[in-house]
C-alpha positions as CSV (number, residue, x, y, z in Angstrom):
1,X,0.0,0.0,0.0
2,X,2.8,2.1,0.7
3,X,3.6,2.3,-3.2
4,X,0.5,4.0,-4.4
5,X,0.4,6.6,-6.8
6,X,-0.4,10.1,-5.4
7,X,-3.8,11.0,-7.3
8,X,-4.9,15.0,-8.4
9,X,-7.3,14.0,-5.2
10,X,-4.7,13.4,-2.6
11,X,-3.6,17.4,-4.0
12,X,-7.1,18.4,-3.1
13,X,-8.2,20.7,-0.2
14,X,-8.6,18.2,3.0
15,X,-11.8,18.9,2.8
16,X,-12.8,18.5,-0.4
17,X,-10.7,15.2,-0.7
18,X,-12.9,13.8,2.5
19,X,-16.0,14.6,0.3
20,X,-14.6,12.6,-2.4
21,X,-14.0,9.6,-0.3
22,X,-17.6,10.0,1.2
23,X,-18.9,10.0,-2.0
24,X,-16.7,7.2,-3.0
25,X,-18.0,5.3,-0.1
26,X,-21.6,6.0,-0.9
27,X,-21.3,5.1,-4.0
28,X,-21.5,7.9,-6.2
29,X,-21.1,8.3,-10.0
30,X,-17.6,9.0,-11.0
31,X,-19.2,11.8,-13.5
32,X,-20.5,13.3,-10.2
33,X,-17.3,13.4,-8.4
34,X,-15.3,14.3,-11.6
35,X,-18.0,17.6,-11.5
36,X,-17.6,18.1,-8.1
37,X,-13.7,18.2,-8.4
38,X,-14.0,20.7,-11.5
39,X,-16.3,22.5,-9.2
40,X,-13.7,23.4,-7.0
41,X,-11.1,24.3,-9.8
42,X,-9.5,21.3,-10.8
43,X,-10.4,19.0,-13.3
44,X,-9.9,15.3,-13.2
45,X,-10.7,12.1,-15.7
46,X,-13.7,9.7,-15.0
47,X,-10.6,7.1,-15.5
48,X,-8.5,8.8,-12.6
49,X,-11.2,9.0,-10.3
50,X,-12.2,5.5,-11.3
51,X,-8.5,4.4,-10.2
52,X,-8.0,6.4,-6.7
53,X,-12.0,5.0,-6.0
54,X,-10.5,1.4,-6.6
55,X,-7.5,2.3,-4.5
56,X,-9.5,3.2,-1.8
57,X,-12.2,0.6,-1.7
58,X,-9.5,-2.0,-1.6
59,X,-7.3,0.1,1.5
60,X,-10.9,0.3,3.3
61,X,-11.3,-3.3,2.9
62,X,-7.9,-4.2,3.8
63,X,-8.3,-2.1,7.3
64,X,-11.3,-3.8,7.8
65,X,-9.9,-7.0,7.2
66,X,-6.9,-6.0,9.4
67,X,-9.4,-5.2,11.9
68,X,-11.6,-8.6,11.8
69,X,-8.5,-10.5,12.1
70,X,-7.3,-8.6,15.1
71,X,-10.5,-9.4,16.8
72,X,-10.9,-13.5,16.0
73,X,-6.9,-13.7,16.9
74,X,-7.7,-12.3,20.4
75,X,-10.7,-14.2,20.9
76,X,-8.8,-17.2,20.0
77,X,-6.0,-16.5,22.4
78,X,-8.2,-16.1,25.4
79,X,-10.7,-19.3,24.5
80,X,-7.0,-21.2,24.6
81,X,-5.1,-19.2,26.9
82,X,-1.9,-22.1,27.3
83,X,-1.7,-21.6,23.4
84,X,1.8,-20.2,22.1
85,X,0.3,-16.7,21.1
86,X,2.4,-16.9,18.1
87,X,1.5,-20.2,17.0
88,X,-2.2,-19.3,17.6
89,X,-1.9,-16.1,15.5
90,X,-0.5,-17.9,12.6
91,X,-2.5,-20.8,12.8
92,X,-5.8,-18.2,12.5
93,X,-4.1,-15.9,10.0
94,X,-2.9,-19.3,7.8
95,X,-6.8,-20.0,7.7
96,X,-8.0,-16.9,7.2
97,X,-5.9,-16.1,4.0
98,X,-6.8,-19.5,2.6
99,X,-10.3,-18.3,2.7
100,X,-10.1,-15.4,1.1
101,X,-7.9,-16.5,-1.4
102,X,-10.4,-19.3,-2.2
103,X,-12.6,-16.5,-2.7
104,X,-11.3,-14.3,-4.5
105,X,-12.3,-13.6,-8.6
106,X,-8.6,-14.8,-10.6
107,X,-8.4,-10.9,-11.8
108,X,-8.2,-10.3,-8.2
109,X,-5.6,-13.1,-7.4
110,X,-3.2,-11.4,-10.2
111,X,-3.3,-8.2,-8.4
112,X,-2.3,-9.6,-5.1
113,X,0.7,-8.0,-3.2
114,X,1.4,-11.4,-1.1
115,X,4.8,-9.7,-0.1
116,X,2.3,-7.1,1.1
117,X,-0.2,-10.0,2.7
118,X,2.7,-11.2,4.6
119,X,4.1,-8.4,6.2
120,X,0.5,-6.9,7.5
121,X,0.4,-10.9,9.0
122,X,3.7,-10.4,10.9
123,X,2.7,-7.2,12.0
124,X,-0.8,-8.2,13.2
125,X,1.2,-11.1,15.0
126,X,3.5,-8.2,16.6
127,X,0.4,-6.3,17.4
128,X,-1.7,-9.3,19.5
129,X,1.5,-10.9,21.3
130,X,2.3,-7.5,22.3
131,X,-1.0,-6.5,23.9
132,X,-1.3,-10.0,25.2
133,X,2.2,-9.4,27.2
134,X,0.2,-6.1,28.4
135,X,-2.7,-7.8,29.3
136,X,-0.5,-10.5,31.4
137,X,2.0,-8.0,32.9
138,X,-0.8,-6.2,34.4
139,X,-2.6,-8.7,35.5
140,X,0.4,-10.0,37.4
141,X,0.7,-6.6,38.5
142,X,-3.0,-6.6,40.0
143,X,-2.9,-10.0,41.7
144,X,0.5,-8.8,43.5
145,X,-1.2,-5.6,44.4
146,X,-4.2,-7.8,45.9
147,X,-1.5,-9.6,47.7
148,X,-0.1,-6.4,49.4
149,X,-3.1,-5.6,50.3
150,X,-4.4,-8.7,52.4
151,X,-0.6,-9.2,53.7
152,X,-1.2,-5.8,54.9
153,X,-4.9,-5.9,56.9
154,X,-3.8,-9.6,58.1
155,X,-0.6,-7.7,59.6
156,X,-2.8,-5.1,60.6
157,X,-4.9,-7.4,62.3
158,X,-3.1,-9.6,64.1
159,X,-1.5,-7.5,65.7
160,X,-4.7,-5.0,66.6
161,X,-7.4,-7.7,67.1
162,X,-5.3,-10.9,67.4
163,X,-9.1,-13.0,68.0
164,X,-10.8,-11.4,64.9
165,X,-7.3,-12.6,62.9
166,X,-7.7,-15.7,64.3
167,X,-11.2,-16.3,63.4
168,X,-10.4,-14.8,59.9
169,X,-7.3,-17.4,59.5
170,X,-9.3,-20.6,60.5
171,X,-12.5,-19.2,58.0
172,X,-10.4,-18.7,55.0
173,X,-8.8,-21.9,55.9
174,X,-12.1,-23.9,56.4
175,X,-12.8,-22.2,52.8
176,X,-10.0,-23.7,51.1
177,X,-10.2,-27.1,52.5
178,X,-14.5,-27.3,50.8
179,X,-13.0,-25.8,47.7
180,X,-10.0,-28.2,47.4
């Protein structure tokens, strides 16, 4: 993606640009959006806005795709939480581009930047192992936080109200013992 071609639209006034993807998005004649450009000074081939509408239907779809994935690789993780994140991630992403290869028209298929595919899969990979070495630090940091906590009312206790600590240390014990 990083290799497109700059477009006369990606020139335009932010504004004016945004309008142009809306209308893109909404699906618009490219006679209406090549008016609407001239409109505001510059003028622009039904081809060219053909090509930057194709460029950008295919970016949206990618991000969206990025996005799904995300999503079913973090799911996955935390239905399987002893699974090697990275060997999880793979595994989904492995699937995933099978299925949309499968899918996809044979025009489509010649077009496709696999260096491209790969690269956005190592990142996502990146991306969920990093967050779920986030998600596990802080948790870690939350159960040892817990920990100081109780250490410090038990210390708190015992020595201010050594028969409510002792009552509290044979109920938490009696706990344990019907949960083991």
């Amino acid at each position: 993606m990083g290799n497109r071609k700059h477009s006369k639209i990606d020139k335009l006034d932010p504004a004016v640009k945004e309008t142009v993807d809306e209308m893109i998005k909404s699906g618009a004649y490219y006679r209406e959006i090549v008016d609407y450009i001239g409109s505001h000074g510059v003028s622009i081939s039904v081809a060219a806005v053909g090509n930057y509408a194709k460029n950008l239907m295919s970016t949206l779809d990618a991000l969206r795709m990025s996005q799904e994935n995300f999503r079913a690789i973090m799911e996955e993780t935390e239905r399987y939480p002893n699974l090697d994140m990275t060997e999880g991630i793979l595994r989904i992403i492995s699937s995933q581009m099978l299925t949309a290869v499968n899918q996809m028209p044979e025009e489509q298929l010649q077009n496709l930047d696999f260096d491209t595919l790969m690269k956005n899969a190592v990142a996502l990979t990146r991306a969920a192992a990093y967050k779920k070495q986030i998600d596990i630090k802080n948790k870690d940091l939350l159960e040892i936080g817990a920990d100081q906590f109780r250490n410090m009312i038990f210390d708190a206790m015992a020595s201010e109200d050594p028969e409510l600590y002792k009552k509290v240390k044979k109920f938490i014990k009696k706990k344990q013992e019907e949960s083991a």
